[in-house]
C-alpha positions as CSV (number, residue, x, y, z in Angstrom):
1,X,61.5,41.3,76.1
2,X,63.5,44.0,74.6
3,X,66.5,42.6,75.5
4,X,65.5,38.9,73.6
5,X,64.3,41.5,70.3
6,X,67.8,42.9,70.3
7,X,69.3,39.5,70.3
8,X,67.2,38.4,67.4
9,X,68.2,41.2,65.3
10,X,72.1,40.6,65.9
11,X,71.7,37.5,65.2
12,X,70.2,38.0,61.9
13,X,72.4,40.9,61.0
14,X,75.3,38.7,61.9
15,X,74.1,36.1,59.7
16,X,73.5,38.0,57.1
17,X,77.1,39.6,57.2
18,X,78.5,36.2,57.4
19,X,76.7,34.7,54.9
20,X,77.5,37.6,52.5
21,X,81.3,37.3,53.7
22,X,81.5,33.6,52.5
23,X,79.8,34.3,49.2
24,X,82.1,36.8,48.0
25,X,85.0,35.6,49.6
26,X,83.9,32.4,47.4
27,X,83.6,34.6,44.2
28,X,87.3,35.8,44.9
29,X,88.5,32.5,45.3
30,X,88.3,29.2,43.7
31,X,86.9,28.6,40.4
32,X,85.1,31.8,40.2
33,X,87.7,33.7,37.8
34,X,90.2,33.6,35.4
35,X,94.2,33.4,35.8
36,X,95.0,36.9,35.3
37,X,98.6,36.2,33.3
38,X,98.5,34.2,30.3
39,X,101.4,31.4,30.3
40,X,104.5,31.7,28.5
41,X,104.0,28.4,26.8
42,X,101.2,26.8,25.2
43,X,99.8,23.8,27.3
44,X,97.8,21.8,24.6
45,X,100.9,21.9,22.3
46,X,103.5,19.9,25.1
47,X,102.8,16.4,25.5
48,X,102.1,14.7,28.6
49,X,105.6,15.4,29.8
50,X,106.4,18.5,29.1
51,X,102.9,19.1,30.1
52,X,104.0,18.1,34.0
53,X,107.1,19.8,34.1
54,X,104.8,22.8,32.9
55,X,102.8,22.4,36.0
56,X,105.7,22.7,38.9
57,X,106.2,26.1,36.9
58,X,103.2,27.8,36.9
59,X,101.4,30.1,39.3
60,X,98.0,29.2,39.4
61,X,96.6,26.1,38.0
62,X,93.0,26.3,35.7
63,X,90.4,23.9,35.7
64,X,91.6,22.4,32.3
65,X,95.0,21.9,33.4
66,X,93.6,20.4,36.6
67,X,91.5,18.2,34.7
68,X,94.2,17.3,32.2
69,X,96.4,16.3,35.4
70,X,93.8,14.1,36.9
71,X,93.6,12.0,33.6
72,X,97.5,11.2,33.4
73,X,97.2,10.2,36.7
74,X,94.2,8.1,36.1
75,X,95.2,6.9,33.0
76,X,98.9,7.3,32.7
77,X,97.8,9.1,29.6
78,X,95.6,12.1,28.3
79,X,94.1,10.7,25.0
80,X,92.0,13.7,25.2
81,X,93.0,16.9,23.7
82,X,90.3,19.5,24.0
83,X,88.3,20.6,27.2
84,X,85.0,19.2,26.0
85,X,87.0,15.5,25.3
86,X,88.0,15.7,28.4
87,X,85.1,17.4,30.3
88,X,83.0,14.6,28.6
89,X,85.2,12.1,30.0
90,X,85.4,13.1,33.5
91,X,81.4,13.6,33.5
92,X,81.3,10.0,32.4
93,X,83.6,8.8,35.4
94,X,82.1,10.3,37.8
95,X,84.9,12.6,38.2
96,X,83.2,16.1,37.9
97,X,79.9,17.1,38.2
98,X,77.5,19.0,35.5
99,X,75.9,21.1,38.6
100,X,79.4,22.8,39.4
101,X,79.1,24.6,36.0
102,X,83.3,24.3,35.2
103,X,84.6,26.8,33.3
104,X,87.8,25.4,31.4
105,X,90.0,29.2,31.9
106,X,88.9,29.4,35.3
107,X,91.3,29.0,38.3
108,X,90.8,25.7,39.7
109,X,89.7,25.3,43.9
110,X,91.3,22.9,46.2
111,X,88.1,21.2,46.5
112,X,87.0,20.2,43.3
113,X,91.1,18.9,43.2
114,X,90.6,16.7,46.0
115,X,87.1,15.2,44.5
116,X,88.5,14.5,41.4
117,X,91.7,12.5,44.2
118,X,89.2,10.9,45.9
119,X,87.6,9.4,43.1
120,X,90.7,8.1,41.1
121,X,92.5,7.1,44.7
122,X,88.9,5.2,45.5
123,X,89.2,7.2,48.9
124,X,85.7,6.8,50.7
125,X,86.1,9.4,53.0
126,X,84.0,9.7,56.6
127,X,80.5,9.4,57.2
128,X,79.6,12.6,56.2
129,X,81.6,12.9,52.9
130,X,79.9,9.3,51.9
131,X,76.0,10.8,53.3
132,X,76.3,14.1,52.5
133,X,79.1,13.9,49.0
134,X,76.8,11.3,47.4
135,X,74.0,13.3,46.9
136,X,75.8,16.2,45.9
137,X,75.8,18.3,49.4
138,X,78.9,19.4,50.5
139,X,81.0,16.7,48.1
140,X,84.3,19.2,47.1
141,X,84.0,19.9,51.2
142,X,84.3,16.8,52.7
143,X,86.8,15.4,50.0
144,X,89.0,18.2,51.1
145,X,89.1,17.4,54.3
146,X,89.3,13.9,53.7
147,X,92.7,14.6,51.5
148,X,93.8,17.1,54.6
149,X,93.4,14.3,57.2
150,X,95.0,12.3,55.5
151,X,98.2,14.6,54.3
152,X,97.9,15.1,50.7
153,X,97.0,18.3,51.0
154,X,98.0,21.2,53.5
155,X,95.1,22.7,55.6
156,X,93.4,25.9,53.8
157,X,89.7,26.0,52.6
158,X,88.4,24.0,49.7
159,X,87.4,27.3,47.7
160,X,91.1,28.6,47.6
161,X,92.7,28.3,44.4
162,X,95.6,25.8,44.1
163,X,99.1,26.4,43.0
164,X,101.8,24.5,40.3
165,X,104.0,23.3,42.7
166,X,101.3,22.4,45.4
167,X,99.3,20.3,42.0
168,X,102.6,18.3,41.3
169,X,103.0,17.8,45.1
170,X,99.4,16.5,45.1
171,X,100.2,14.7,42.2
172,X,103.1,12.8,43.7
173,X,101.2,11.9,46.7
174,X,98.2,10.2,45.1
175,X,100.6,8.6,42.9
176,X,102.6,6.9,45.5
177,X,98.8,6.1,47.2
178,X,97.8,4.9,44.0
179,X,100.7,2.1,44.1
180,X,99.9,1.6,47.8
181,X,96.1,0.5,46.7
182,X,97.5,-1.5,43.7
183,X,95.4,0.8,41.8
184,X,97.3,1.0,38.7
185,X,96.4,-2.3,36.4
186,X,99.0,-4.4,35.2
187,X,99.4,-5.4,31.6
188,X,99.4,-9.1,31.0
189,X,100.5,-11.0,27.8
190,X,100.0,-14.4,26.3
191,X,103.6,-15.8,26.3
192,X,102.1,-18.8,24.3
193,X,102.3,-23.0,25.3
194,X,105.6,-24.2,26.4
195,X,107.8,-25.9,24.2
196,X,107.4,-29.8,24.0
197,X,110.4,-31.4,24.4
């Protein structure tokens, strides 16, 4: 009887230390802070170019950045130019979620990355990212592991922060995926009635 008490208490200690260890450790990580060094240059001002050559340089990549990276590769294009355009167009895509309370400065994690992939690449994932994702339980989870089985992204945890090179690497990778799909719409044109002869 004693013995069985002890083990309930270890357990529950053990628990409890765990769960404390994954909260902060989730804190440190992820989306839960600021980049510490400002950048030498001025994202909004580049264009869409520039803007992507600023990425490869950069050391840690913010959840504004990340967000103006997913809509070039959506889109080809960001028509957006201010965090709530383009928060407000990502909400409306299905893209990010209100509930993960995004904070534009704030390092971006992996996981919200690879939700934001799965979603433009219209990757479905496994049983339990299509279950358990949907409802909002476990959704920047599963699509991380879904983009790590499937090699877009190296193994690590979904609430580690991501860097510039390891974005444009991503980047590159759903891109070629993208064509793969035949995701990206072709434009079409009228050429008009042929000639009569």
């Amino acid at each position: 009887m004693l013995a069985n008490r002890r083990h309930k208490i270890d357990l529950a200690d053990l628990t409890r230390a765990a769960l404390v260890g994954v909260l902060s450790f989730g804190v440190i990580g992820g989306c839960a802070r600021p980049r510490k060094t400002a950048p030498a240059v001025d994202p909004a001002g580049l264009d869409d170019m520039g803007f992507q050559a600023y990425l490869a340089d950069i050391p840690l990549v913010t959840v504004d950045e990340a967000c103006r990276a997913m809509l070039i590769l959506a889109d080809g294009e960001d028509k957006t130019k201010t965090w709530s355009k383009r928060r407000e167009v990502l909400l409306s895509r299905g893209l990010i979620r209100s509930a993960w309370g995004l904070q534009p400065n704030n390092l971006v994690d992996r996981g919200t990355v690879a939700f934001m992939i799965c979603r433009i690449c219209e990757i479905r994932g496994g049983v339990n990212c299509l279950v358990l994702g949907s409802v909002g339980l476990g959704d920047r989870r599963y699509a991380h592991r879904e983009l790590v089985h499937r090699g877009l992204m190296p193994r690590s945890t979904e609430w580690q922060s991501i860097t510039g090179g390891q974005m444009v690497s991503l980047l590159g990778k759903a891109d070629e995926l993208m064509e793969e799909k035949e995701l990206y719409g072709t434009e079409t044109f009228d050429l008009g009635a042929e000639p009569v002869h």
